[in-house]
N, C-alpha and C positions, 0 to 999 in steps of 0.2 A: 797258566802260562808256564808254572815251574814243570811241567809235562812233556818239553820236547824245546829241542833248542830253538834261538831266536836268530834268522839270515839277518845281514848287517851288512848295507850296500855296497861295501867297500870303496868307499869316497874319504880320502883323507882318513883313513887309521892307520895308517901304521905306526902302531905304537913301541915307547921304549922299554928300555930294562930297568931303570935304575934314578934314584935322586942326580939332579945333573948341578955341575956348578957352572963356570963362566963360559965355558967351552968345553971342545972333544966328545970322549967318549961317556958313560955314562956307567953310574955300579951299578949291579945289578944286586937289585934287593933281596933277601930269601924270601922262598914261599911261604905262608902264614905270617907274612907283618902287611900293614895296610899304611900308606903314609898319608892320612888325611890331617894333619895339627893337633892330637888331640890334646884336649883341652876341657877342665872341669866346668861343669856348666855356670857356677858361679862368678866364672872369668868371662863368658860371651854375655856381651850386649843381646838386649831384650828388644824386638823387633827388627826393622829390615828388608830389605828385600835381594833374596839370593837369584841372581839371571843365569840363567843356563840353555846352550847349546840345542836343536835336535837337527836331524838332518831330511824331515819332513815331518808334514802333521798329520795324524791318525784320521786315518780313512774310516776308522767303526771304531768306537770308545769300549763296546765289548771286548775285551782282553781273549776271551776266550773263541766269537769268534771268526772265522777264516780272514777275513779283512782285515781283526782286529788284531791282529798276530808280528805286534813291529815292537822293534827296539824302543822306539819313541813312548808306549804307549805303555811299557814295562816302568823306566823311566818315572812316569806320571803317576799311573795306578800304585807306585811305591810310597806314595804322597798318602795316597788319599783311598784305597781299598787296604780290606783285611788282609793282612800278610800272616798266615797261620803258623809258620817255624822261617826264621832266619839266619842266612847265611854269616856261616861266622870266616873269618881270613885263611882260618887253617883247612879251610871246606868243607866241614862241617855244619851242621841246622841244631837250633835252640830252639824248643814252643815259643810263642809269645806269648808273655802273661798280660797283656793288655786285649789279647781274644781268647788264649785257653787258660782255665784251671788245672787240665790236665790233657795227657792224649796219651794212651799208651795199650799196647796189646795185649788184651784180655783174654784170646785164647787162639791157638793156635791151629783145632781139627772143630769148626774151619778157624779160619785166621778172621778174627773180627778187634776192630779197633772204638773204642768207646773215646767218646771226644767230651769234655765237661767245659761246657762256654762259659767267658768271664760273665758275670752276673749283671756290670755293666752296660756289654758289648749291647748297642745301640744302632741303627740302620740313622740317617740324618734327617728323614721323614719322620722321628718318633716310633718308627716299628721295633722293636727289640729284636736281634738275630739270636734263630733259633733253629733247630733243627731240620728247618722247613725248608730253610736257605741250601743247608747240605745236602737237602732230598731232591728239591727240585734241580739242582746243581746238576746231582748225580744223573737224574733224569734225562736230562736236557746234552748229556758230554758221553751217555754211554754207549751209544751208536743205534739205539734201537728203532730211534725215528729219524730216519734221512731227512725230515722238513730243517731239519737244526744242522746249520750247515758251521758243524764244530773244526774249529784246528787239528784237534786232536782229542781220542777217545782212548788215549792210552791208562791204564788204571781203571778207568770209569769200566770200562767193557767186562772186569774183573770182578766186577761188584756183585751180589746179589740182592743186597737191600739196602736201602738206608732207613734207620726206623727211631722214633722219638722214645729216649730211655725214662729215668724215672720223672723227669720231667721235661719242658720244654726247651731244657737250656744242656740237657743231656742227647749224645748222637752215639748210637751205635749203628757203624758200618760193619755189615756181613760179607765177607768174597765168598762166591762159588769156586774161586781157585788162587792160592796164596799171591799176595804181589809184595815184592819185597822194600822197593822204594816209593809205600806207602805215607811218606812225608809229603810228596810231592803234588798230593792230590789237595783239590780242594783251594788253586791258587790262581788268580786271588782271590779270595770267596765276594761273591756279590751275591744280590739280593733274591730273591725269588719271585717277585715282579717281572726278573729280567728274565728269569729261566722259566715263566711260566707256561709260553706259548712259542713254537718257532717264530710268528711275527716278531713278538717282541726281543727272543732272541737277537734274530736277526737284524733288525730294521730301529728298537727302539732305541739304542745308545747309539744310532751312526752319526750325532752328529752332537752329541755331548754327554755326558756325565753326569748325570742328574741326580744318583744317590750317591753317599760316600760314607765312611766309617773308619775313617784317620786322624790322626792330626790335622790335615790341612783335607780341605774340599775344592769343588772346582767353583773359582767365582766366574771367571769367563772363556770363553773361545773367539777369537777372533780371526776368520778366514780372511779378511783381507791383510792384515797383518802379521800372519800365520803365527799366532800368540796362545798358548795355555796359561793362562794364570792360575795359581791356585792362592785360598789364603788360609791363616791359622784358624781351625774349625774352633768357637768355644762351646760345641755340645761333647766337643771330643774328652773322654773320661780319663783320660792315661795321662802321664805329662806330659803339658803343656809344649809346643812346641814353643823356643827360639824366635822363630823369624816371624815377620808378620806375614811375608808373600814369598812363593817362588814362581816365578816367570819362565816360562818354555818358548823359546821363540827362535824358531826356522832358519837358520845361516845359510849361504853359501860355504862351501869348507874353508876357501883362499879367503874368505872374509871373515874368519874368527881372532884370527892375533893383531887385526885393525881393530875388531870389537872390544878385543879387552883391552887393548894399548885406550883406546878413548871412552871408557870407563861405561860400556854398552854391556859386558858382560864379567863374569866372573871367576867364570872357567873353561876351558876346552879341554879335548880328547887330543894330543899331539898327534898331527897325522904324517911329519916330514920332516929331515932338517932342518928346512927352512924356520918349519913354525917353532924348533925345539930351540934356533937362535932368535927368533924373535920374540919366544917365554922368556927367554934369557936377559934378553937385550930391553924389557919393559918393566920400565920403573915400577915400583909395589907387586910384581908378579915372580912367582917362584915355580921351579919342575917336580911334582910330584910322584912318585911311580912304584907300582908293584906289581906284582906277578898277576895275571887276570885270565880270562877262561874264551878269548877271542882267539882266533886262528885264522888265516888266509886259506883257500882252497881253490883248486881246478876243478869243478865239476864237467862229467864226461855226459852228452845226452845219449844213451842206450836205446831211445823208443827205436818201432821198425822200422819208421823212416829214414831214420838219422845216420850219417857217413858211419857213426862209431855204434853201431850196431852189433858190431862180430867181433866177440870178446877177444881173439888174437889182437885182431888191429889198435882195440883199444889198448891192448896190453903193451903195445909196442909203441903208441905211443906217450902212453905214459913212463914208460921205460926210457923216452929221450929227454925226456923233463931233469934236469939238472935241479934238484929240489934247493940241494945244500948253495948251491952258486948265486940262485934266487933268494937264499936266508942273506949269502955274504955281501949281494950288491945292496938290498933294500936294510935288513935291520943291520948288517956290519957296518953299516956309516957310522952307527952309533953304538952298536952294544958288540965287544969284542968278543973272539970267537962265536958270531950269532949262530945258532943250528938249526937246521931244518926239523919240525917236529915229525912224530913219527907212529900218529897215533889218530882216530877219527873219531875215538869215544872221550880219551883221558888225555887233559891239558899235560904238560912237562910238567913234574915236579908233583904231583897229586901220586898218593901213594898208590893208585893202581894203575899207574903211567908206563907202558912199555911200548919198544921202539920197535913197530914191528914191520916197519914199510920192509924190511929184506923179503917179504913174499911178492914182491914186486920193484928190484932195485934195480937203481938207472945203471941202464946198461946199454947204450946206443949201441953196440955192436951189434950185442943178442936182437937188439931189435933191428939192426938194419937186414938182418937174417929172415925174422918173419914177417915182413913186408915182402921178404924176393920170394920168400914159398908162398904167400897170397896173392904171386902175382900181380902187385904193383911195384911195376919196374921201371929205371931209369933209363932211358936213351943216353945220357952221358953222366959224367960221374957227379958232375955240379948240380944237371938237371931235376925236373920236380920229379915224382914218382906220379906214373900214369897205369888204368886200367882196363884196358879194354877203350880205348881212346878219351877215356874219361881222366881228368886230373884229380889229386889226392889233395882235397883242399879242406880245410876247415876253418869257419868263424869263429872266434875269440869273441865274446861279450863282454863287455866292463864299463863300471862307471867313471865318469868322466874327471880323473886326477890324474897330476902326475907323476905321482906314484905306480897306479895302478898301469899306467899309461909302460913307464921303465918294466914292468913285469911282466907285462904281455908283448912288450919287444926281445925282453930274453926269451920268450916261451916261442917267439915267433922264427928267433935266430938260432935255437935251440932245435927245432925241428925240422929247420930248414937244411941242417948238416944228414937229415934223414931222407928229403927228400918229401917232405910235408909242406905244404906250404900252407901258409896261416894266416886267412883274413882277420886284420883287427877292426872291429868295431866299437868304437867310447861313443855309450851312448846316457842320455840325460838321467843321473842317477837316481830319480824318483820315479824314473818310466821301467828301469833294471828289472824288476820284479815282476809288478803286472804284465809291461809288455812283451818280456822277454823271458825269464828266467819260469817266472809258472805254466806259462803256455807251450815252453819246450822251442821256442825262437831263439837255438844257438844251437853250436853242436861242442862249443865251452864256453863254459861259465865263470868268472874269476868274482867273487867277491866272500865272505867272513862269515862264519858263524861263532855266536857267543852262546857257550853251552852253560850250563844250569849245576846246582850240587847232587843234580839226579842224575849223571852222565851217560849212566845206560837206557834208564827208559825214558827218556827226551831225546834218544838217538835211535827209536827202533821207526818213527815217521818218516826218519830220512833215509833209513838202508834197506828198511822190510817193502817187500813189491808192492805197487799201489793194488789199493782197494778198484777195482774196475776204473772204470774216470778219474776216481779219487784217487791223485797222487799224494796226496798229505805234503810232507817236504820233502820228497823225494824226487827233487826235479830232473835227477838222469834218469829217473825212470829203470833203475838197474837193480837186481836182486834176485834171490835163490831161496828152495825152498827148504834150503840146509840154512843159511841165515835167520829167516822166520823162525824155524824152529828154535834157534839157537836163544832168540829174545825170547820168545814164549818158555824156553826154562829158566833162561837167566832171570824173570821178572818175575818168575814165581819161587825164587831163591831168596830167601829169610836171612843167610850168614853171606854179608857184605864180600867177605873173600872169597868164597865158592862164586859169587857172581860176578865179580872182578875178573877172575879166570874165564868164567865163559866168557865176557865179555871181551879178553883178550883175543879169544877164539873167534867169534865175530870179526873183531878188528883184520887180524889176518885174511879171512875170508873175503872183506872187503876191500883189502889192497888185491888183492889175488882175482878180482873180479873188473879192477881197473873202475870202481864207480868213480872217485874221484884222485884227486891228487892233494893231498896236505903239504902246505907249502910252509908255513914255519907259524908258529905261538908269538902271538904280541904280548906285551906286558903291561901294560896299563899304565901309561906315563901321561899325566896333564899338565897342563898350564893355570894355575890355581893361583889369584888372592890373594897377598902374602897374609890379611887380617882375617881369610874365611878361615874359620876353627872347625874341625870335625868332620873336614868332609873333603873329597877330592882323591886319591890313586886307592882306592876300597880294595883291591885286589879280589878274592874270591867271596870277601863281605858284603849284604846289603849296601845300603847309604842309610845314615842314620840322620832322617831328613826331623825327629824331635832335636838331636843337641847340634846340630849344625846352625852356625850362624857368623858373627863375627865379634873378631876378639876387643875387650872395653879398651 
């Protein structure tokens, strides 16, 4: 999953900047601190059970894939699959030495990385994970057999082999051509049972989790409850986790700050005002928050069918998108001077973060210009813009908040000084995806993606042109073959700031192509527990689901 970013239905996130007090506005934290309580493990209470938030339940427990590709499920599998290097606050990845002894690149012509498994590391069936896990993995993600209907084959496709080194507990991976953000592979590793056949790929974890190799395992799933439990695994060899249980269970968004006010949960995601007064305003409950890798977006749909087909028009209209206006109405409630981000690879504040939307900056003017030389024109000056007797109209998709709701009435009042006129449709936020957003049922998209500490090659599924059918996450369907190219050197780039630049490069191109619109960087404010210790605004770190618990 650390391969390519994760869409996030934009239902109640709007997150803030900063630890809040009784009211107003809110500080904003710096980048690299995380505000979760921490706390020596000696000071948390031993057992427990931590309740947590999702905002649907996993449709395929395979992480890796296509189905299984949700926030929710990231989440979970954090619990309870192998996590091979983890994200540290400052954005940075650590090996874990509770699955490697080592990882590190042993030669360069070609580029081969030798993996040494912890000696422990254990499957929950009694298998020992071993190099078989990484083979079949690779096998089953590298695109070679379309029966494996993967998320994403980015890395894998780079591979040349995966082969068992001095012994069964040693991996050496060989690339036929260098990939630079070679951490990212390999996450979360699951077993080789799963990756053995497309069947089982596909079909065998759709409806639970049945090995695991964590601290916690999965004890149940309950579809009429829409419940994940998981509990403290005791064949798990690393320390001991904390808690006895964590509980995943399905909210309404408007019904998270009743849930924690009447002792049903434990934390949430602050999606609004409201909910960041009624963190406030409930007894035992505090504002957590730091900088995090979530973003709001316009996505534009490109296919041939679609109104915004003809990169002018789309340029023009995203040229009327008031970005910055849209940062001041929604996050300026709460975080002063909020700014619109300006970037579709690199979060704000991440050292290869540059502002580069001016290759495509709001400019209503400029675009009421190239709307009249494309001939759609207005009969009066208030009027919509028409075609050839046809109207210039376009649907707005989004999920059902209201939040979401205020931002697609600026985008809609926004373009209407253009002469666009903009159907809004809110529609049932767990349908967003399936029904609408992967099938190309919009002609805009509004909802979030939370990127990864791979930010370029987790971002080439969603900008590089689909594979034939296979749109991967590319849901505008928009791209060039100067883009592709652009990933295909950046991912074979070894010095992190040579590929930071191209990436930059990239970036521009895809403002300049009108795929989507970046609308501004959330920050990772929750409503957290005031006794949950170690855990809660992570900012660009894991969750460190071993020492999280609650304070003695």
């Amino acid at each position: 999953m650390r391969a390519r970013l994760i869409a996030l239905l934009a239902v109640g996130a709007v997150v803030l900047a900063g630890c809040a007090g009784g009211g107003g506005t809110v500080a904003r934290r710096p980048l690299g601190q995380s505000d979760i309580n921490p706390q020596p493990r000696d000071t948390v209470r031993d057992g427990g059970t931590l309740r947590l938030p999702l905002d649907l339940l996993p449709s395929n427990f395979n992480p890796n894939q296509v189905d299984g590709s949700s926030d929710a499920l990231g989440s979970i599998d954090q619990a309870v699959l192998p996590e091979l290097f983890t994200a540290t606050a400052d954005g940075g990845v650590n090996p874990n030495p509770d699955y490697l002894t080592s990882a590190t690149v042993t030669s360069t012509t070609p580029q081969t990385v030798t993996y040494v498994i912890n000696p422990k590391a254990t499957w929950s069936n009694g298998t020992p994970i071993t190099y078989r896990d990484f083979q079949t993995y690779w096998q089953a993600q590298n695109g070679t057999n379309p029966a494996y209907q993967v998320a994403s084959t980015t890395g894998y496709d780079d591979i040349a082999s995966v082969t068992r080194g001095d012994d069964d507990k040693q991996v050496v991976v060989t690339f036929k051509q260098p990939f630079g953000e070679w951490q990212s592979l390999f996450y979360p590793l699951t077993p080789a049972s799963l990756n053995a056949t497309p069947a089982a790929f596909n079909s065998s974890w759709r409806a639970s989790s049945p090995i695991s190799a964590g601290p916690f395992a999965v004890q149940s799933i309950d579809q009429t409850t829409q419940t994940v439990t998981v509990s403290r695994d005791p064949k798990w060899w690393g320390t001991p986790a904390k808690l006895d249980h964590i509980i995943f269970k399905v909210f309404d968004t408007s019904a998270v700050p009743d849930a924690l006010a009447n002792n049903e949960l434990d934390s949430y995601g602050i999606g609004s005002v409201d909910q960041l007064r009624r963190a406030q305003g409930t007894p035992g409950a505090v504002v957590r928050s730091a900088t995090n890798r979530v973003a709001y977006n316009i996505t534009f749909n490109g296919a041939a069918s679609s109104p915004l087909a003809e990169l002018p028009l789309r340029q023009a209209v995203a040229q009327g998108i008031d970005r910055q206006e849209i940062a001041r109405r929604v996050l300026g409630q709460i975080v002063p001077n909020a700014q619109a981000d300006g970037s579709h690879l690199y979060p704000p504040g991440a050292k290869e973060y540059q502002d580069n939307s001016g290759a495509l900056p709001y400019d209503p003017a400029h675009a009421q210009q190239v709307l009249d030389s494309l001939g759609w024109t207005r009969p009066a000056p208030n009027a919509m813009r028409a075609k050839g007797g046809k109207p210039l109209s376009l649907r707005l998709v989004f999920g059902q908040d209201p939040t979401n709701l205020d931002m697609a009435k600026t985008v809609q009042n926004e373009l209407a000084q253009l002469g666009v006129a903009v159907v809004l449709d809110q529609v049932d936020g767990t349908q967003l995806f399936p029904t609408y957003i992967d099938p190309g049922n919009f002609d805009m998209g509004l909802f979030l993606w939370r990127s990864t500490p791979f930010p370029f090659s987790s971002s080439l599924g969603i900008y590089a042109r689909p594979l034939g059918n296979n749109v991967r996450q590319n849901y505008g369907r928009i791209g060039t073959p100067e883009i592709d190219a652009l990933f295909a050197q950046g991912n074979a780039e070894l010095d992190d700031a040579k590929r930071a630049a191209i990436g930059n490069q990239v970036d521009r191109l895809i403002w300049q192509q009108a795929h989507s619109v970046i609308l501004f960087a959330a920050s990772g404010a929750d409503a957290v527990r005031a006794n949950v210790a170690n855990f809660g605004a992570r900012g660009f770190a894991d969750p460190d689901y071993v020492d999280a618990g609650f304070v003695k």
